[in-house]
C-alpha positions in Angstrom: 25.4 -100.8 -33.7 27.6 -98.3 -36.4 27.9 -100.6 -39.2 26.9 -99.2 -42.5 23.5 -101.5 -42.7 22.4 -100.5 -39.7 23.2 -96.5 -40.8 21.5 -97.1 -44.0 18.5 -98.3 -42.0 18.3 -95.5 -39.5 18.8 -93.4 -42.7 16.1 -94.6 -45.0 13.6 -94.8 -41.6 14.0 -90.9 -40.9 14.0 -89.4 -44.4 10.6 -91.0 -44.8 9.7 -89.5 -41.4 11.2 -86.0 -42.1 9.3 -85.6 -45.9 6.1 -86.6 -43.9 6.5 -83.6 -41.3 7.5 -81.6 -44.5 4.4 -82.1 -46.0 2.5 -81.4 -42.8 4.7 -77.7 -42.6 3.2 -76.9 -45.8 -0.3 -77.6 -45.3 0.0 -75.4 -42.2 1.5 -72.8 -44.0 -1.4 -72.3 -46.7 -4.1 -72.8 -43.4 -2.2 -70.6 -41.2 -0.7 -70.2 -38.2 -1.1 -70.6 -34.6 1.8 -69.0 -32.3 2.6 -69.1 -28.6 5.8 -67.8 -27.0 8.7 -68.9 -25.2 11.0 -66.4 -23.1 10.0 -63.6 -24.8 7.7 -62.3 -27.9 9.5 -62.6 -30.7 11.0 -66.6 -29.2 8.3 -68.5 -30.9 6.7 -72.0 -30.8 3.5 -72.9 -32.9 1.3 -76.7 -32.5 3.5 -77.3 -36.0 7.0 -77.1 -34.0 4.9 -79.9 -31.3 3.3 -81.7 -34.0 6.4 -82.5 -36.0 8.3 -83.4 -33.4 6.0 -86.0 -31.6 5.7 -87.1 -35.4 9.6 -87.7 -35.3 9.8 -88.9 -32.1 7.0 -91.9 -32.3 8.0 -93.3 -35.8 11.5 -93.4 -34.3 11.0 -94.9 -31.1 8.6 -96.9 -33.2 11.5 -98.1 -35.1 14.3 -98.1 -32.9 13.2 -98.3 -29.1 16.5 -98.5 -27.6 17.3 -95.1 -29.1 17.3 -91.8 -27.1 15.6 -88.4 -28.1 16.8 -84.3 -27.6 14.0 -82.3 -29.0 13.6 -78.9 -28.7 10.2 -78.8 -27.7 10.7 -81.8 -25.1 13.8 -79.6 -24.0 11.7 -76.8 -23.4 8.6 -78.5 -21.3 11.4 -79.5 -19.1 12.9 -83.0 -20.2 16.5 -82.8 -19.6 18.7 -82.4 -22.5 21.9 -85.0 -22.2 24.2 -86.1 -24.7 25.4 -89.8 -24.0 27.8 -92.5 -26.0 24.1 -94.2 -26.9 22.2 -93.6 -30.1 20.5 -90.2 -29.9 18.4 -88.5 -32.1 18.9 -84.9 -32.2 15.6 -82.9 -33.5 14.4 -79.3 -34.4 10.7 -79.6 -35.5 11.4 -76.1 -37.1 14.1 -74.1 -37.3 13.0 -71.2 -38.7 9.6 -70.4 -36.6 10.2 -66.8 -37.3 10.1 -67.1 -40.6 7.0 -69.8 -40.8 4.8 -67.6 -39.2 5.3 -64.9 -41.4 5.0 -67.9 -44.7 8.9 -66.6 -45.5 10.0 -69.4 -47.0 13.1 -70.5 -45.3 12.2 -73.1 -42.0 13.3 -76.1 -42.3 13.2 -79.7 -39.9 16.8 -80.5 -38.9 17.8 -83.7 -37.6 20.9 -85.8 -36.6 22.1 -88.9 -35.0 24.5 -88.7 -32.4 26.3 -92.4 -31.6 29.5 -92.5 -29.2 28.1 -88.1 -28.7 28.9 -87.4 -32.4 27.2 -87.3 -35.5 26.6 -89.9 -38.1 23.3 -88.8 -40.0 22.3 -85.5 -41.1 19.2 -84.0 -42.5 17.9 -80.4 -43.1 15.2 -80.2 -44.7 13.4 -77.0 -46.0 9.9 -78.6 -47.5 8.8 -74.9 -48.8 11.8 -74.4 -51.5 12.1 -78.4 -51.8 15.7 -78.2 -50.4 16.5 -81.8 -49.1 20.5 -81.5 -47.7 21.5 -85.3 -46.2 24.7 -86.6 -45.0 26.0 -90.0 -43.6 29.7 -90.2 -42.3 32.2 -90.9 -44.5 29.7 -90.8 -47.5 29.4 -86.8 -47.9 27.2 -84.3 -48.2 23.9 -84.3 -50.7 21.5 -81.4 -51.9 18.6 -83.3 -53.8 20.7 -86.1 -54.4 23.4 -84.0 -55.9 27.2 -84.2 -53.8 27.4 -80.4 -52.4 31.4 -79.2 -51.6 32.1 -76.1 -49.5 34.0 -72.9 -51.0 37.5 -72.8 -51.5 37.5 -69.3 -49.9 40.6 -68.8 -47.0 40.1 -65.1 -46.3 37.6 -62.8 -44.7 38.1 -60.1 -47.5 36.5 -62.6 -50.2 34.0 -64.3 -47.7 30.2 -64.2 -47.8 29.3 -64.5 -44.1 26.0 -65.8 -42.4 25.0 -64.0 -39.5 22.3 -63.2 -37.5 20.9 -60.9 -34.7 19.2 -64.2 -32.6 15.7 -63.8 -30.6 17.7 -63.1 -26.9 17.3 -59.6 -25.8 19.9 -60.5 -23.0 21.9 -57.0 -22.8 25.4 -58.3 -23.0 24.6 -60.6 -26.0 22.7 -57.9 -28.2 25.7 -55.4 -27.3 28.0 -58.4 -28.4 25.7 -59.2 -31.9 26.5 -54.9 -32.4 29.9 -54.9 -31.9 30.6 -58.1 -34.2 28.6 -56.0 -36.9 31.2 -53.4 -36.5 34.0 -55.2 -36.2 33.5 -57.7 -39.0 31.0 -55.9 -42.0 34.2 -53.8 -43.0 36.3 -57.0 -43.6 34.1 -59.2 -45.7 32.8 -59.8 -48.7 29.0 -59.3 -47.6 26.9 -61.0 -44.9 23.8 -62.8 -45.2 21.0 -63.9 -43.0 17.8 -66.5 -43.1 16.4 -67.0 -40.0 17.6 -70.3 -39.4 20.4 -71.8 -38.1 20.3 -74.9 -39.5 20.1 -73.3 -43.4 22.8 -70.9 -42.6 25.1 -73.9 -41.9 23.6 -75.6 -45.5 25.0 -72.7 -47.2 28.2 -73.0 -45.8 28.0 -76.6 -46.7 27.3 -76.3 -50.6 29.3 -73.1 -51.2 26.6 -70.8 -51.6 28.1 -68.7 -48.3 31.7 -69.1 -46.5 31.3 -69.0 -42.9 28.8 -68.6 -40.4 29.0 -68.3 -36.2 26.6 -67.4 -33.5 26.1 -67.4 -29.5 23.0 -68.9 -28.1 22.2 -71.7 -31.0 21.2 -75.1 -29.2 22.6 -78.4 -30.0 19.1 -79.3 -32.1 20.0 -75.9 -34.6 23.4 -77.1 -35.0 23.6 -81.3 -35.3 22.6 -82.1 -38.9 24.5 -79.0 -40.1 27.9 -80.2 -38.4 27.8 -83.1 -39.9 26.9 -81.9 -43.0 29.7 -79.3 -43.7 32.2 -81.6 -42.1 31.4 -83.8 -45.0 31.2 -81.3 -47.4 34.9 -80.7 -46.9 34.3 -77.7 -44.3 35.3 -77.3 -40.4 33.2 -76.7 -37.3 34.8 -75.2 -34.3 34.0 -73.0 -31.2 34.4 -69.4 -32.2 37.6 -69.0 -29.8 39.4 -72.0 -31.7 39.3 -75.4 -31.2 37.1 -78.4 -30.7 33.3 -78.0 -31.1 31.6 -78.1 -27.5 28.1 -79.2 -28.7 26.7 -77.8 -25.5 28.1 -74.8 -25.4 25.7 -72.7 -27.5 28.6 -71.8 -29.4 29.1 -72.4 -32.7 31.5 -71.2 -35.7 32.0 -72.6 -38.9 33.7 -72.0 -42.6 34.7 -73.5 -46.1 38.6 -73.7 -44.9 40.7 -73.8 -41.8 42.2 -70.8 -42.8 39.4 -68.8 -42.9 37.9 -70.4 -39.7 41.6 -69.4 -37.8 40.7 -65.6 -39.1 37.5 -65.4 -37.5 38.6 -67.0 -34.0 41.1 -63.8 -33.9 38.5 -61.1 -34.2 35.2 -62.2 -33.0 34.0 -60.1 -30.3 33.4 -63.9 -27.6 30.4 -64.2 -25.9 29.5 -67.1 -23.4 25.7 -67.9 -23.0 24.2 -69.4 -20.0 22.9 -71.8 -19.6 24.6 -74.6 -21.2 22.4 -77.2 -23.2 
């Protein structure tokens, strides 16, 4: 079920499924737009984030009908979201829908395969910039073809940080976005944000930025990025230390160790509910 030919295959069969939906996300973006919301009005879905997915889903299942699906629009109309040892295909249509809607150009499709509940394929996939960022286990981490490495940076006083503010207006987790602000914008280098979780973790991945971390991220924003700065040479951990918990919502990463240790000592924590 893991050998390489069979990787290869569920490679090749999803890249030709994601630059499909690609194209698809940039005719809707020169026709316009149509939005709904979720759990509040500025937590987004449009019939793009629906179409792509079902896109992704049928040419998969097409392909492979044994496999299992987390999407995060099936998530959301109330399929239940479980990571098992079997072959699952991790999928956000858009990450990003913020930033489609407004034709900002940084959305991208993110998807990863999970076998034995970890990652072995990895693609983001922003289809306005023509950013293509794919990763395989054990065969590192691509940007158009080209191997991408993550920094070399070990301290927070030379690190370009990823951050953002998120769409929950949950009281405890806005007070805990303000207090990181305070706490880390004196230490670093600068901090950056684009919308997407999913491209924040591509940075990291090809050096461009040094860390990133948030609270409230979903499995589908974080699976293809894992996997991709893990191959890049870079480390994924919760933000307290230690092992990622892929259902946790939870999510920090950086270029080094070093640098990831730094961060885990003073992040302001914050524990969403509920789990994925």
């Amino acid at each position: 079920m893991t050998s390489a030919e069979n990787i290869d295959a569920y490679f090749d069969c999803v890249l030709g499924l994601t630059k499909i939906a690609g194209e698809l996300i940039r005719e809707k973006v020169k026709a316009g737009v149509k939005v709904n919301t979720k759990d509040c009005d500025i937590d987004l879905v449009t019939e793009t984030d629906q179409e792509v997915e079902k896109l992704l889903i049928n040419g998969l299942k097409t392909n492979f009908p044994s496999h299992k699906f987390i999407g995060e629009e099936t998530v959301a109309s109330g399929q239940k979201c479980e990571l098992s040892n079997s072959p699952t295909w991790v999928i956000d249509p858009i990450d990003g829908t913020m930033n489609f809607v407004h034709a900002f150009p940084h959305c991208c499709i993110s998807v990863a395969l999970f076998i034995d509940a970890a990652p072995v394929i990895g693609i983001i996939y922003n289809p306005t910039l023509e950013q293509l960022f794919t990763a395989k286990k054990g065969q590192g981490a691509y940007l158009n073809g080209e191997k991408i490495h993550v920094s070399k940076v070990a301290t927070m006083n030379k690190a370009l940080l990823m951050m953002e503010n998120g769409t929950s207006r949950e009281p405890e987790r806005v007070k805990t976005v303000f207090a990181n602000h305070q706490i880390l914008i004196p230490k670093l280098h600068g901090t950056r944000t684009l919308g997407s979780a999913a491209l924040n973790m591509a940075m990291v991945a090809m050096g461009a930025a040094d860390a990133y971390f948030e609270f409230g991220i979903h499995i589908w924003d974080i699976g293809a990025g894992e996997i991709l700065i893990t191959e890049a040479g870079g480390v994924v951990i919760d933000p307290v230390g230690g092992p990622l918990d892929r259902c946790s919502r939870r999510v920090l990463c950086a270029s080094t160790n070093d640098l990831a240790v730094e961060f885990t000592k003073c992040l302001q924590q914050y524990y969403p509910m509920p789990r994925d």
